[in-house]
C-alpha positions in Angstrom: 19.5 -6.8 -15.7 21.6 -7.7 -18.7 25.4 -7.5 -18.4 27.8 -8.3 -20.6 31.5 -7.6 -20.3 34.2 -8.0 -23.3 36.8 -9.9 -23.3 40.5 -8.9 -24.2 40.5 -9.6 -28.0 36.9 -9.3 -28.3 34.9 -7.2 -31.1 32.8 -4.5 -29.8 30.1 -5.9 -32.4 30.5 -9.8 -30.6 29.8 -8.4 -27.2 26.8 -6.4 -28.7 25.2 -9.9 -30.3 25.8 -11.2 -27.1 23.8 -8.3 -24.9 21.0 -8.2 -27.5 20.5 -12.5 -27.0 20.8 -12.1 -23.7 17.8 -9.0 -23.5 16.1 -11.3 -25.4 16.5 -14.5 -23.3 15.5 -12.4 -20.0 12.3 -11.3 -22.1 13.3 -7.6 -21.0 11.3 -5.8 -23.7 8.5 -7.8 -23.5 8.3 -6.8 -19.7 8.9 -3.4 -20.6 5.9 -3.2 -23.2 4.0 -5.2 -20.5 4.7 -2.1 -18.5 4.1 0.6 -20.7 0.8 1.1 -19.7 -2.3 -0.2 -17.4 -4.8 -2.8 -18.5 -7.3 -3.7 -16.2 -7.6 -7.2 -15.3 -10.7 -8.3 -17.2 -8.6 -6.2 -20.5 -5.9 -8.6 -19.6 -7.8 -11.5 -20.2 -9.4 -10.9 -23.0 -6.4 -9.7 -25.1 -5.1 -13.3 -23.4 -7.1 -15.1 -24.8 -7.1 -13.1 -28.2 -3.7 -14.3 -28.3 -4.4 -17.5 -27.8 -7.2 -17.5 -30.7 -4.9 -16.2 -33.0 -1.9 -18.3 -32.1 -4.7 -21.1 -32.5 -5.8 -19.8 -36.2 -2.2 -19.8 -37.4 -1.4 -23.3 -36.0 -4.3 -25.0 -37.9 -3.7 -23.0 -40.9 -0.1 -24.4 -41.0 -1.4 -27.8 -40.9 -3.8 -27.1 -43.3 -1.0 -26.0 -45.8 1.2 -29.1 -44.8 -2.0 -31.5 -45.9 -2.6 -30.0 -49.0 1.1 -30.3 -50.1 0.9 -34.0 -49.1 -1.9 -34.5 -51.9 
């Protein structure tokens, strides 16, 4: 769980960038929408490997655009 405690002198808005980094470092809302609700095991692993496809996609489209600016 996330914790942050301010320090004398501190800004209330500091101590707040410094709880939301930290949420997002301990990747507490991605385990939170992870738990939101049930997917069954095979679901799981196709939306996997969705995921992967389209991280895939957008990898080769990126070096698809770097190429053509090289020309």
């Amino acid at each position: 769980m996330a914790e942050v405690h301010v320090h004398d002198g501190e800004s209330l808005e500091s101590a707040l960038k410094r709880f939301k980094r930290m949420v997002l470092n301990e990747e507490i809302i991605k385990d939170i929408k992870s738990h939101a609700f049930y997917l069954k095991p095979g679901q799981k692993q196709r939306v996997k490997s969705a995921l992967a496809r389209k991280r895939d996609r957008k990898k080769r489209s990126r070096e698809g655009d770097s190429d053509r600016s090289r020309s």
